[in-house]
N, C-alpha and C positions, 0 to 999 in steps of 0.2 A: 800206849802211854802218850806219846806223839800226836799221834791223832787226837786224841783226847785234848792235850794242849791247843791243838789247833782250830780244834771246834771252840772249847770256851777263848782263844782270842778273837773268831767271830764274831760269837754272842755278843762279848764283851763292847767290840768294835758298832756294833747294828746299835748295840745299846746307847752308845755315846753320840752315833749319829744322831738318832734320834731324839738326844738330847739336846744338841746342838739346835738343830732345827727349831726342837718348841722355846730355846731360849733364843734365836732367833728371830724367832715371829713374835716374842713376847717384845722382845727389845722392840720391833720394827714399830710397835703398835702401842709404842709407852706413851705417847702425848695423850691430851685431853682428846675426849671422842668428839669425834665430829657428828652433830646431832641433826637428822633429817626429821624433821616434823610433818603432820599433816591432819588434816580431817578425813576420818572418811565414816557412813554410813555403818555401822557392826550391828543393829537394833533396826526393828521396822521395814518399814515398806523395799528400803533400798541395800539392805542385810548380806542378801544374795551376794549384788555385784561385791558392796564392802570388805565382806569378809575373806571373797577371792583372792582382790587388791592388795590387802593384809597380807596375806598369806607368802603373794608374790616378793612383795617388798621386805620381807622377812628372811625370804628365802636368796634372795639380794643380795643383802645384807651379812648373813650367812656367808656366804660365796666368798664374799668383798674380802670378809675380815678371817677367813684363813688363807687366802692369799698376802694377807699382811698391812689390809687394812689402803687408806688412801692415801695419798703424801706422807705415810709414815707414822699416819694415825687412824685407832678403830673406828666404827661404825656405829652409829647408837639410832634405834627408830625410836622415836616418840608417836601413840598414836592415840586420837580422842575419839571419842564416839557420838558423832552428833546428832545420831538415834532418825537421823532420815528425815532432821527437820532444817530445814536453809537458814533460820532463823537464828539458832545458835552458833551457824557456822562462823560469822564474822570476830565474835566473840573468843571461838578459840583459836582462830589465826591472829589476834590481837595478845590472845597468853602463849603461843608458840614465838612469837616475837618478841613482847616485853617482860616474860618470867621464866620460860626455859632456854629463850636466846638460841633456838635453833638456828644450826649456820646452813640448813638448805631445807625448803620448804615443797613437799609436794601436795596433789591436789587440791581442792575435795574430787569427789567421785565425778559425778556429774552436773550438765546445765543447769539445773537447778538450784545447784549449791553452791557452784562456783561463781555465778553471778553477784551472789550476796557478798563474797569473803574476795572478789577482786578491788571495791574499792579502800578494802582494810590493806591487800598487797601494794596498791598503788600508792599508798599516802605516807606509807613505810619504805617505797622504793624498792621493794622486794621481788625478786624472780621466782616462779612454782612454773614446777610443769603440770596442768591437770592428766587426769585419766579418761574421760569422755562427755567431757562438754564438750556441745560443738556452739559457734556462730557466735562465741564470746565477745570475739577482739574486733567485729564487727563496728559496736557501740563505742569500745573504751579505746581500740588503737592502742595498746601499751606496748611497751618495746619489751618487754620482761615477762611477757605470757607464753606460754607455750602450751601444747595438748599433744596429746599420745591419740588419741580419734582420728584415722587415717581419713578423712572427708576433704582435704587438702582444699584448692581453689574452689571446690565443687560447693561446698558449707553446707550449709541444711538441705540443699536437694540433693545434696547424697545420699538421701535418707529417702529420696522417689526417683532419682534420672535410669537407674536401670530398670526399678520398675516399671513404670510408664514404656522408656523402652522396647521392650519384655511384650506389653501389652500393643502394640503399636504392632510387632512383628507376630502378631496371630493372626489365621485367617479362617473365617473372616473377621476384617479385623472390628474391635470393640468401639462403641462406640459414647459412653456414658460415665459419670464417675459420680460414685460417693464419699464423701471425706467426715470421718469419724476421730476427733481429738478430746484425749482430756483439756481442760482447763486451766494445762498448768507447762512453764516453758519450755521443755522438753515435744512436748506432744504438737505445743503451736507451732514452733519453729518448722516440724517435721513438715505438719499439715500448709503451712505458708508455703517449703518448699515445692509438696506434692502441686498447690494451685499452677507454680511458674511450671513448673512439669509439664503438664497435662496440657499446658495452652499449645505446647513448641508443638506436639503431636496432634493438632486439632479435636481432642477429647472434650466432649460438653461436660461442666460440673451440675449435676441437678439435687444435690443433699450435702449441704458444710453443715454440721452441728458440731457441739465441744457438750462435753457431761461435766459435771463436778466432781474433782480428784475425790471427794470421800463416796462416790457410788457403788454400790455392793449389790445391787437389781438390777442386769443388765435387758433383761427379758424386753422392759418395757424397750429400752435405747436404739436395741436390734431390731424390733417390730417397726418402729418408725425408717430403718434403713431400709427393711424389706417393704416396705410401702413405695419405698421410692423407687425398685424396682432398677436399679443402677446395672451395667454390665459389669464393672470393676466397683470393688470396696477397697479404699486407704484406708487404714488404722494407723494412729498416732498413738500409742498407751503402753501405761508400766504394768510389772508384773503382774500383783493382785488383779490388776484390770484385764489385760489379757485373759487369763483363767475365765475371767466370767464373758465375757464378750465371746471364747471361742465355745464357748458351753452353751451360752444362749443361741447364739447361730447356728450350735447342732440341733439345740430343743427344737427351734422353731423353722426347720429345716430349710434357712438361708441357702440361694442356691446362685450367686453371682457369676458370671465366667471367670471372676480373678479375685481373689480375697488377698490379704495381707498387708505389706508394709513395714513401717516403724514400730515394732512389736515387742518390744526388750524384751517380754517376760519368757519369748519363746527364746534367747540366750539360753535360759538357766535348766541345766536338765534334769532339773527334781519336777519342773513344771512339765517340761517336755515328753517324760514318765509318766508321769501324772495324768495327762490327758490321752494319748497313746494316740490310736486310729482317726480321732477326730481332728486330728492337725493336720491329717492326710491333705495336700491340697494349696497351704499355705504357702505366701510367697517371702521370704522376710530379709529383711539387711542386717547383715551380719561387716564386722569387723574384722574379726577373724574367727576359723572353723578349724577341725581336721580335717586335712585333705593333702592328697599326695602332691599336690602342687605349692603347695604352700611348707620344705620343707627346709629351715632354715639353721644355720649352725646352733648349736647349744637346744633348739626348741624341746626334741624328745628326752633329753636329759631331763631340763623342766619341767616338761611334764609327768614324767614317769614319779620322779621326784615329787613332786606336788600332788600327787596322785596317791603314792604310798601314805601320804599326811593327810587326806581330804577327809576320812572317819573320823581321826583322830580330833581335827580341829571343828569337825562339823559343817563342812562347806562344799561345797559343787563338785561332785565325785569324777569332775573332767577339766572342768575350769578353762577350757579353752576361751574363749567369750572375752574370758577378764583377765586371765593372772598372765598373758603374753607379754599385755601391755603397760601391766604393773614393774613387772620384772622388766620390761626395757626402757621405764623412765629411769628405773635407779641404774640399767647399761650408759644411757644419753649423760647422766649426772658422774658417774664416774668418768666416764673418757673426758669428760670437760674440766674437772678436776685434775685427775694428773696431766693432762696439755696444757692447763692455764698454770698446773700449781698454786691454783688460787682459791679464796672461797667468797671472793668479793662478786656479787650479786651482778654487779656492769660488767665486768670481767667476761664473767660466765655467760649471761646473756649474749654478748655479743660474740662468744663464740660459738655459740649454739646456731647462730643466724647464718653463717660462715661455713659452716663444715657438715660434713656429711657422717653417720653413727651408724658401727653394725651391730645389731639386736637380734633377739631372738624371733623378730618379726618383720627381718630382714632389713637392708639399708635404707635409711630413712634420711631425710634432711628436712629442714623447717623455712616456710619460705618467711616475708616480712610479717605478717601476722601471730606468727607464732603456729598455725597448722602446716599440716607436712606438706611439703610442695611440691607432692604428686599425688592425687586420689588414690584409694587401693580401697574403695568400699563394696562387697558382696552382696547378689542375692540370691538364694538357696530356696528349696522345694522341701518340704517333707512330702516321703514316697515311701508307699508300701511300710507303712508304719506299723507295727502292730503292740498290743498292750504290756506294759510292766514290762517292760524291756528293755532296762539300762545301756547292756551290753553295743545294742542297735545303735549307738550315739558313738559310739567309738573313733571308727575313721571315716565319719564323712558319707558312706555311698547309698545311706538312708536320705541326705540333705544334699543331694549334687549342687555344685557352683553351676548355676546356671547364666550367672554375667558380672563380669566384663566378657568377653570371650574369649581373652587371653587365659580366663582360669577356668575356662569351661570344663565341666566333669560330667555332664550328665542335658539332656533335654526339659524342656517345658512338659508336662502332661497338663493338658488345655481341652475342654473348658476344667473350671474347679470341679464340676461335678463326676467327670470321669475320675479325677484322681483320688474323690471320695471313694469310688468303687474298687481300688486296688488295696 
């Protein structure tokens, strides 16, 4: 009978704790929510990265507001979809401001988009951190910009200095280049950087073209690169465009000693899948990847977590690529928040400029620009690839880091055409 008593004042007890707790957190979290807006990409060409980002900032969010939320209030995302067109973005960063009155604003996704919806930030006096625009604050100098795109001082030739690098350090070494861009800012930038690249290394350019963002026949594009008969091939191109560009260069059995580049679409591993053996070879910049070097507090929580949800929500069954650095602008906005206890936009700014943030994409700080102000940008190999095979993308030793050399994982297989053969 004792025992019996004693057990139910347990229960009893766990019970009450318990309660205490949720009416705890409930109390912590009774103010008005504090609303983080943004644009991003859910629809269209740029789907992919968008809907990672979501997912990231979601999961955030989540985090934030069972811990008890920020200064003592919950978390609220607001998010638009502005279907991958730039055009509309200014538009809903102008009702993120004047009809849902968000008190903190992030992205849009990328260069593209962010360009358009900076001078709506700027006129409103507003701070966002983007997601992976690079070479933004070049133009505008704003003191309220910031990016999560680790290209630091380096800016758009982050996007060629290790490759060019890379190719400098073959023997023998190459001696030729082709530069292949869409027509749209993302891909210029990239290809602007690959020019200043290739000069520091003595490399001749003898093919600059750009295609038109709506091309879908890459057959003809790639015929005129293999004319030129280049040792190295740049690519500058988004997703859809990738797929067809690494497909016509297998058709028409393109055979360069170094292919690659600014490649986004090889990010996303339904495309990665998708294409299998024929990426054998490729060289591409990467942000961040799986890899045993890269193994930061909180990350495999994240991703595990993000992972178990990726069917469910329909989105990149690994998310490495995107959802690190979604999830660590809303770490950057929290810590600056409860330090300033503020939500005033100068505040926060100028704390961000100041201080150093630990993320899931390890310590970061931002130098005057608003980019990070230390480089941390990757370039990777696909190796020994073989078809329909998800699993192969997992940790990395399909894609070894092959530079900076601090994050070295793995050697160059040189020229491209041996590594076609593996």
């Amino acid at each position: 009978m004792m025992k019996l008593c004693r057990n139910a004042l347990r229960a009893f007890a766990a019970a009450l704790l318990v309660s205490l707790l949720w009416i705890s957190g409930a109390l912590a979290q009774s103010g008005t929510p504090i609303k983080v807006g943004m644009s991003l990409a859910l629809t269209g060409a740029g789907a992919p990265a968008g809907k990672m980002l979501q997912a990231a900032v979601e999961l955030w969010r989540d985090d934030v507001n069972a811990k008890g939320g920020l200064i003592g209030r919950p978390v609220e995302v607001i998010v638009y979809d502005d279907q991958s067109n730039p055009a509309g973005v200014p538009a809903i960063y102008t009702k993120l401001i004047s009809v849902d009155k968000a008190d903190i604003l992030l992205g849009p996704y990328g260069t593209n988009f962010v360009a358009p919806a900076l001078p709506t930030l700027i006129q409103s006096k507003k701070m966002t951190i983007s997601f992976t625009a690079i070479g933004i604050n070049r133009e505008f100098k704003y003191d309220k910009y910031f990016s999560m795109v680790p290209v630091g001082p380096d800016g758009v030739n982050a996007f060629s200095k290790g490759f060019f690098e890379l190719a400098a350090a073959q023997k023998p070494k190459p001696q030729t280049v082709a530069i292949l861009a869409a027509d749209a800012e993302f891909a210029q930038n990239s290809a602007q950087g690959a020019r200043e690249e290739l000069k520091k290394h003595g490399f001749k350019l003898v093919y600059d073209k750009s295609y038109p963002p709506a091309t879908t026949d890459f057959a003809p594009v790639m015929r005129a690169v293999q004319a030129a008969n280049a040792d190295i091939l740049f690519i500058g191109a988004y997703p859809p465009d990738n797929v067809g560009i690494v497909r016509a260069a297998n058709e028409i059995g393109l055979t360069p000693k170094m292919f690659g580049g600014a490649m986004i679409g090889m990010l996303i591993t339904p495309i990665k899948v998708q294409l299998g053996p024929i990426t054998n070879g490729l060289v591409i910049n990467e942000s961040f990847l799986s890899s045993p070097k890269l193994k930061f507090a909180g990350l495999d929580d994240l991703m595990k977590r993000y992972q178990a949800k990726a069917g469910e929500m329909k989105t990149d069954p690994l998310g490495y690529a995107f959802v690190p650095f979604g999830y660590a602008a809303g770490q950057v906005i929290a810590q600056a928040i409860t330090a300033t206890k503020s939500l005033d936009h100068d505040t926060l700014a100028a704390y961000l400029h100041k201080q150093s943030f630990k993320t899931v994409v390890g310590d970061i700080s931002f130098g005057q620009d608003g980019e990070w102000s230390k480089p941390r940008s990757f370039f990777t190999q696909f190796q020994n690839i073989s078809p329909s095979n998800l699993d192969q993308f997992r940790d990395g030793n399909k894609q070894p880091i092959l530079w900076p050399p601090e994050y070295k994982t793995g050697d160059m297989i040189y020229p491209y055409t041996d590594a076609r053969k593996k």
